[in-house]
GUVEXVO-551766 format. One record per residue: residue in three letters; x, y, z of N, C-alpha, C in turn; residue number from 1. Coordinates in nm, 4 decimals, m for minus. Example, Ala and Ser with C-alpha at 12.3 -4.5 7.8 and 13.67 -1.06 7.14 Angstrom:
// GUVEXVO-551766
+------+----------+----------+----------+----------+----------+----------+----------+----------+----------+-----+
! type !      nc1 !      nc2 !      nc3 !     cac1 !     cac2 !     cac3 !      cc1 !      cc2 !      cc3 ! seq !
+------+----------+----------+----------+----------+----------+----------+----------+----------+----------+-----+
!  ala !   1.3190 !  m0.5690 !   0.7800 !   1.2300 !  m0.4500 !   0.7800 !   1.3200 !  m0.3300 !   0.7800 !   1 !
!  ser !   1.2850 !  m0.2250 !   0.7080 !   1.3670 !  m0.1060 !   0.7140 !   1.2900 !   0.0030 !   0.7870 !   2 !
+------+----------+----------+----------+----------+----------+----------+----------+----------+----------+-----+
***
This chain:
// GUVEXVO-551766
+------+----------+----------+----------+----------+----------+----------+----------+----------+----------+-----+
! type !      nc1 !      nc2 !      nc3 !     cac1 !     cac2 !     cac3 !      cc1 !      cc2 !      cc3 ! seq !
+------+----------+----------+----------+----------+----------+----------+----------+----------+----------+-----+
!  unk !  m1.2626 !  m0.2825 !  m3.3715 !  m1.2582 !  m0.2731 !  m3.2270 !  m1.1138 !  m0.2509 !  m3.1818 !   1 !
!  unk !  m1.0773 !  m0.1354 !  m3.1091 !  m0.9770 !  m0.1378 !  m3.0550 !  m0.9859 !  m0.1846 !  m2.9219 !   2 !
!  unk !  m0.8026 !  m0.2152 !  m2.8800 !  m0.7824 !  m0.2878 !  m2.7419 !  m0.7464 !  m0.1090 !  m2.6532 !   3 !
!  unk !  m0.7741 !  m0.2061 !  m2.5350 !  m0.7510 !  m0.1064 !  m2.4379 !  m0.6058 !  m0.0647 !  m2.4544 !   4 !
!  unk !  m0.5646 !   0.0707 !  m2.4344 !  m0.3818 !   0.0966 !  m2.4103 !  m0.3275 !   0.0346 !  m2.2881 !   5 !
!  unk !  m0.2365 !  m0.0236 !  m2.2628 !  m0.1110 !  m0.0746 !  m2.1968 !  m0.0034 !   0.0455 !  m2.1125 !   6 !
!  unk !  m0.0255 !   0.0454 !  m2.0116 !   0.0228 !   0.1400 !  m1.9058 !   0.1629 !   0.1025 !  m1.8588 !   7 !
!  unk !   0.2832 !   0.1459 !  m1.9305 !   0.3870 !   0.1137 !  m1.8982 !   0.5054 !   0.1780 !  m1.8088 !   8 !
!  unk !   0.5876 !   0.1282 !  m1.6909 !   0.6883 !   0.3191 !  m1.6690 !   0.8317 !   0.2064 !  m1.6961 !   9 !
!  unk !   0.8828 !   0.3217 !  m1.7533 !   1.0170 !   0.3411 !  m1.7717 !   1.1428 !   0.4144 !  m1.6855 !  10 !
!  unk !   1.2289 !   0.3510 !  m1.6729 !   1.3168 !   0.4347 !  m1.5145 !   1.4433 !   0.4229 !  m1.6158 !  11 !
!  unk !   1.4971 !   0.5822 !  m1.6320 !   1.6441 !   0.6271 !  m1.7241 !   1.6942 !   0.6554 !  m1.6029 !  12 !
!  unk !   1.8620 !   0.6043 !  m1.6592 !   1.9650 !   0.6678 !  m1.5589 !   2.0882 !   0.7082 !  m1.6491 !  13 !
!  unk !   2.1263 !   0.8441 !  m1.6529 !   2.2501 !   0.8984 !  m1.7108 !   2.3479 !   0.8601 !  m1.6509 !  14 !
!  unk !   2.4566 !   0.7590 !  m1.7275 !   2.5659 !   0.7374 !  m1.6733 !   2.6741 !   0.8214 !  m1.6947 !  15 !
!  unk !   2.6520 !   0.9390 !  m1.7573 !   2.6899 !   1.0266 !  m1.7659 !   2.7597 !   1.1314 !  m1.6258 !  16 !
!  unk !   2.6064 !   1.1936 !  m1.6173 !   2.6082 !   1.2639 !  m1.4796 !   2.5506 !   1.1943 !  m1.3506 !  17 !
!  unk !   2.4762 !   1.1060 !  m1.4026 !   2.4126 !   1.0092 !  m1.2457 !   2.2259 !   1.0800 !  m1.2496 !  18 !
!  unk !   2.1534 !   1.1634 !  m1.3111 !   2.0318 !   1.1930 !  m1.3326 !   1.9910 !   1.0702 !  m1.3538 !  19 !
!  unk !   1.8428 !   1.0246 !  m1.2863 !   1.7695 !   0.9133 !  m1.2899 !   1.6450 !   1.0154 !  m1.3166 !  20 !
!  unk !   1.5253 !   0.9189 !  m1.3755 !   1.4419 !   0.9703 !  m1.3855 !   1.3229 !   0.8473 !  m1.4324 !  21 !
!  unk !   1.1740 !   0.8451 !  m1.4206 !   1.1005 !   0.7471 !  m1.4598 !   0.9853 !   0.8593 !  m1.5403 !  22 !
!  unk !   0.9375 !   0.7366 !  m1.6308 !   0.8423 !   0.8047 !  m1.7164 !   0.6988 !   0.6832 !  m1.7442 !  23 !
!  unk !   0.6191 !   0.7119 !  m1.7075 !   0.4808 !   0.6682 !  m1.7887 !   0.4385 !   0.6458 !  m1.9059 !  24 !
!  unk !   0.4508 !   0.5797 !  m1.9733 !   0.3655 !   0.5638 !  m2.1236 !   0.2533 !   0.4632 !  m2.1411 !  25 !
!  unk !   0.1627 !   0.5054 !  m2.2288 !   0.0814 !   0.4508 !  m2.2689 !   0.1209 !   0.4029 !  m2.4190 !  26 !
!  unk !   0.0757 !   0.2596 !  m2.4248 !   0.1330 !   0.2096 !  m2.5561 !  m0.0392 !   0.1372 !  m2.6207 !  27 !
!  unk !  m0.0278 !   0.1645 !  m2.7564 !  m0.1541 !   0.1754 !  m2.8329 !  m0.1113 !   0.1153 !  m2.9156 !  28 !
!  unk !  m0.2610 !   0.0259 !  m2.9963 !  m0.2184 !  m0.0398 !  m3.1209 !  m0.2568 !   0.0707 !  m3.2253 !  29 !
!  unk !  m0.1910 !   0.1071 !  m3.3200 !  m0.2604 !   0.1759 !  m3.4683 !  m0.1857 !   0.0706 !  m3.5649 !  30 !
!  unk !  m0.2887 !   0.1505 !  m3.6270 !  m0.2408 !   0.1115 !  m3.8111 !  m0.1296 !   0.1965 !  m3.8812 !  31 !
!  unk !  m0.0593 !   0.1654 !  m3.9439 !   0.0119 !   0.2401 !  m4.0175 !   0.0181 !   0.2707 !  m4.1350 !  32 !
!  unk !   0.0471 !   0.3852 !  m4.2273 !   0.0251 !   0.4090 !  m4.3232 !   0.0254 !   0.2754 !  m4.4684 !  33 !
!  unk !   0.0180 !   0.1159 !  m4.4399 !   0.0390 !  m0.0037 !  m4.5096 !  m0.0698 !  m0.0627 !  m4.4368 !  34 !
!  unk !  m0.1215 !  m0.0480 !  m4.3364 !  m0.2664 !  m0.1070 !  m4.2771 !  m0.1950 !  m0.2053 !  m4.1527 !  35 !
!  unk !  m0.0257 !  m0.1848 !  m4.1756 !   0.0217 !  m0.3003 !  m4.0915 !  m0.0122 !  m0.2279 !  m3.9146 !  36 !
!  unk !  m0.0301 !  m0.3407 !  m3.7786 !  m0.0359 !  m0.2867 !  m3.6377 !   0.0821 !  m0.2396 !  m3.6273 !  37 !
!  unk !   0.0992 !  m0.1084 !  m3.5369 !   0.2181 !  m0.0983 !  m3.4887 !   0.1906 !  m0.0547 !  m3.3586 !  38 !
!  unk !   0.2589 !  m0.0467 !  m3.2381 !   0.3069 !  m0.0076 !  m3.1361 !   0.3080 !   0.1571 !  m3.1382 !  39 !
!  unk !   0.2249 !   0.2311 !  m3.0572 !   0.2304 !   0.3912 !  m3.0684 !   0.2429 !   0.4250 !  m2.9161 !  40 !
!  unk !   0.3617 !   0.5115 !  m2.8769 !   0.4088 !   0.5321 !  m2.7331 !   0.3856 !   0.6926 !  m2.7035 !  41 !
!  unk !   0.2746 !   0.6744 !  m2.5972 !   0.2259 !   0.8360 !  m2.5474 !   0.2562 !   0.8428 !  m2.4151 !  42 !
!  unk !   0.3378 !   1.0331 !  m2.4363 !   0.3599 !   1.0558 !  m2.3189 !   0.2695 !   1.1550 !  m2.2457 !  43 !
!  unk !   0.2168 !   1.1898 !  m2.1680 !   0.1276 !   1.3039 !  m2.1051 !   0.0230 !   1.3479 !  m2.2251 !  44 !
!  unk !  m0.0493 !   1.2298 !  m2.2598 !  m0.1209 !   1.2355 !  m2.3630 !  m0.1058 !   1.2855 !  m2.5132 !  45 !
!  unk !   0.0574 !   1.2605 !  m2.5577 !   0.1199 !   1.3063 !  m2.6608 !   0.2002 !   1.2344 !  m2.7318 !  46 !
!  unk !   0.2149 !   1.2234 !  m2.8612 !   0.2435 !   1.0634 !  m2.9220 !   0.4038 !   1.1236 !  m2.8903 !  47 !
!  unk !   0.4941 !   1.0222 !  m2.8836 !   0.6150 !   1.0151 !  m2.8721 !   0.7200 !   0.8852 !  m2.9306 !  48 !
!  unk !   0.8230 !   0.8874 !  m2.9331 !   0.9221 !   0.7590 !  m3.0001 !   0.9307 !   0.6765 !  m2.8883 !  49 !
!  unk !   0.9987 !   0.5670 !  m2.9051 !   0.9752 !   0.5063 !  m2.7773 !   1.0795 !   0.4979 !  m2.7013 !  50 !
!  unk !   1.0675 !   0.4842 !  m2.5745 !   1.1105 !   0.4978 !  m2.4688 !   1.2570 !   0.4427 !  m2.4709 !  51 !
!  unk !   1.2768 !   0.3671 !  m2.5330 !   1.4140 !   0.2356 !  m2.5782 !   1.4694 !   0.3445 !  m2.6735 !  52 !
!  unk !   1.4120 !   0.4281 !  m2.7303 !   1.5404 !   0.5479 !  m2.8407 !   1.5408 !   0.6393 !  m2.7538 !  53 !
!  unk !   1.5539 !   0.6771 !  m2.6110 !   1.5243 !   0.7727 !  m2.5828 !   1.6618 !   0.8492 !  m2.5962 !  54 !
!  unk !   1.6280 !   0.9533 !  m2.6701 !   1.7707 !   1.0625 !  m2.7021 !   1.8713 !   1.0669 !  m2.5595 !  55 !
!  unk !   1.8432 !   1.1836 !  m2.4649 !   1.9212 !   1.2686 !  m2.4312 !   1.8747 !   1.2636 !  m2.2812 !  56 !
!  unk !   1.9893 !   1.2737 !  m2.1681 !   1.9488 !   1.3492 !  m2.0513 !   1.9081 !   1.4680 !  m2.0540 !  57 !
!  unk !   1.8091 !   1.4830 !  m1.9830 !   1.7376 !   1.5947 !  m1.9404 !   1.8290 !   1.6797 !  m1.8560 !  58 !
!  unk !   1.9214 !   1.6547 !  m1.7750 !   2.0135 !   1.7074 !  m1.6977 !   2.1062 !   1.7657 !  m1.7533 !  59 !
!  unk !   2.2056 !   1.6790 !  m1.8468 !   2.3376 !   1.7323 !  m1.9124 !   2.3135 !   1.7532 !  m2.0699 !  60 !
!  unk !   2.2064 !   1.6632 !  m2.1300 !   2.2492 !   1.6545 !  m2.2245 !   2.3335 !   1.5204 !  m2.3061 !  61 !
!  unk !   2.3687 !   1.4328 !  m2.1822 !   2.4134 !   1.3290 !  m2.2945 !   2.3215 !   1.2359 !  m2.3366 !  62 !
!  unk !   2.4064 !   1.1499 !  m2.4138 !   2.3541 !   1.0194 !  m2.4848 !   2.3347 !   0.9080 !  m2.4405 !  63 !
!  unk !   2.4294 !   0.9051 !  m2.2896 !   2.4585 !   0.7761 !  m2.2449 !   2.3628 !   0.7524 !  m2.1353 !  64 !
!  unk !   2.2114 !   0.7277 !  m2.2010 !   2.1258 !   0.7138 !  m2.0992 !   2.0673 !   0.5164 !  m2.0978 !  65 !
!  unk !   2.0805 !   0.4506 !  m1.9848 !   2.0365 !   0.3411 !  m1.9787 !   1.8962 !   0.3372 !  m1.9420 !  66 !
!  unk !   1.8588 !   0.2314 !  m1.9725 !   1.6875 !   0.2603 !  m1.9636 !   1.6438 !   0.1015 !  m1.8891 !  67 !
!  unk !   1.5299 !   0.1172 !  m1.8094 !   1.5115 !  m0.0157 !  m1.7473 !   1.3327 !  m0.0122 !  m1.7254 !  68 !
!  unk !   1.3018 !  m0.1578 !  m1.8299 !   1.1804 !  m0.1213 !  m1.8006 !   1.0502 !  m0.1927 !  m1.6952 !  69 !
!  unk !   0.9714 !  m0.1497 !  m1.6810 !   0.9300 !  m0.2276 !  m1.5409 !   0.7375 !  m0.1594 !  m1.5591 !  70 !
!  unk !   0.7486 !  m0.3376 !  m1.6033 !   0.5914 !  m0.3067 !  m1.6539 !   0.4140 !  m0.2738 !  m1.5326 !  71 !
!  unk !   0.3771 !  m0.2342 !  m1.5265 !   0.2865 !  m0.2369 !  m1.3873 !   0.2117 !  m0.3720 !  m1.3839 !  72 !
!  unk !   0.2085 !  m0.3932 !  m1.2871 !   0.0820 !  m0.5173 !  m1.2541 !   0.1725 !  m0.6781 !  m1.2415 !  73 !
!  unk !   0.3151 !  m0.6589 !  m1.3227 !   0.3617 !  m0.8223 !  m1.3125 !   0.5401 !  m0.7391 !  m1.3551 !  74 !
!  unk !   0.5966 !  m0.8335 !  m1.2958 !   0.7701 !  m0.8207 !  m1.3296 !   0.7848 !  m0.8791 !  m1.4627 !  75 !
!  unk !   0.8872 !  m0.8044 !  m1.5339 !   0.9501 !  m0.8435 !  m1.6268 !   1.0456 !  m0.9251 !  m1.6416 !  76 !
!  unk !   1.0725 !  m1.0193 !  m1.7771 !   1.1651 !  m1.1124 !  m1.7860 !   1.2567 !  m1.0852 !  m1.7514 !  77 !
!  unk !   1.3600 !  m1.1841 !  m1.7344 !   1.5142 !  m1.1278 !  m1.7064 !   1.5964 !  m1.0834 !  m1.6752 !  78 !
!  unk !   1.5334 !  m1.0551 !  m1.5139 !   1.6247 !  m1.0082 !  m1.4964 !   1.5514 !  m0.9353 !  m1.3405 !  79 !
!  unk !   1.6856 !  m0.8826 !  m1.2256 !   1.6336 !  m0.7542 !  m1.1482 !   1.5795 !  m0.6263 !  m1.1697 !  80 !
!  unk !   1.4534 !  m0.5631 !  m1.1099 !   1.4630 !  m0.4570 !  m1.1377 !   1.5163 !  m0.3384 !  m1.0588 !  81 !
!  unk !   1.5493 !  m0.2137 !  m1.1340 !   1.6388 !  m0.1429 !  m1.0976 !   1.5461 !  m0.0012 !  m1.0162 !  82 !
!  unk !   1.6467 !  m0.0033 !  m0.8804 !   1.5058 !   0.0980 !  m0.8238 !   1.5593 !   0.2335 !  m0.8585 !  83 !
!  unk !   1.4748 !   0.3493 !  m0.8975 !   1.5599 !   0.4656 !  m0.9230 !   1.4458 !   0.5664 !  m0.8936 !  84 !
!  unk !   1.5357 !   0.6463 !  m0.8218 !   1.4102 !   0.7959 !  m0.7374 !   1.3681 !   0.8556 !  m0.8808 !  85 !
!  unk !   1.2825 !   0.9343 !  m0.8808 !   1.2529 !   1.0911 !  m0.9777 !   1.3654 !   1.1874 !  m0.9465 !  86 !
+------+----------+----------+----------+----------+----------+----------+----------+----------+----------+-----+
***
């Protein structure tokens, strides 16, 4: 029996150039090639890495992207969350 997926968004901001941006994922339990659960992160119905490695601005190109996450339905530990346009 699988569990239902987990509807998560994510809000990046390049401190780079100042590009903000939020993203949707769906997070799934699978198995992995050892039978162990793991965590599987889909974006627009497409498996992806997760949101916490996320490479690169979409804008410039850099690395120096901060990420803040902000789960639906209840606030997250620790902290304020950070408001950021599309």
């Amino acid at each position: 029996m699988e569990d239902e997926p987990i509807r998560e968004s994510y809000s990046f901001l390049c401190s780079a150039c100042g590009h903000a941006w939020r993203e949707d994922y769906e997070i799934r339990r699978v198995h992995d090639s050892h039978g162990l659960i793991q965590s599987a992160f889909f974006l627009d119905g497409q498996r992806t890495t997760s949101p916490l490695t996320q490479g690169r601005c979409p804008g410039c190109a850099s690395p120096r992207v901060l990420v803040t996450h902000r789960t639906r339905g209840r606030r997250p530990r620790g902290g304020a969350m950070m408001e950021v346009s599309p």
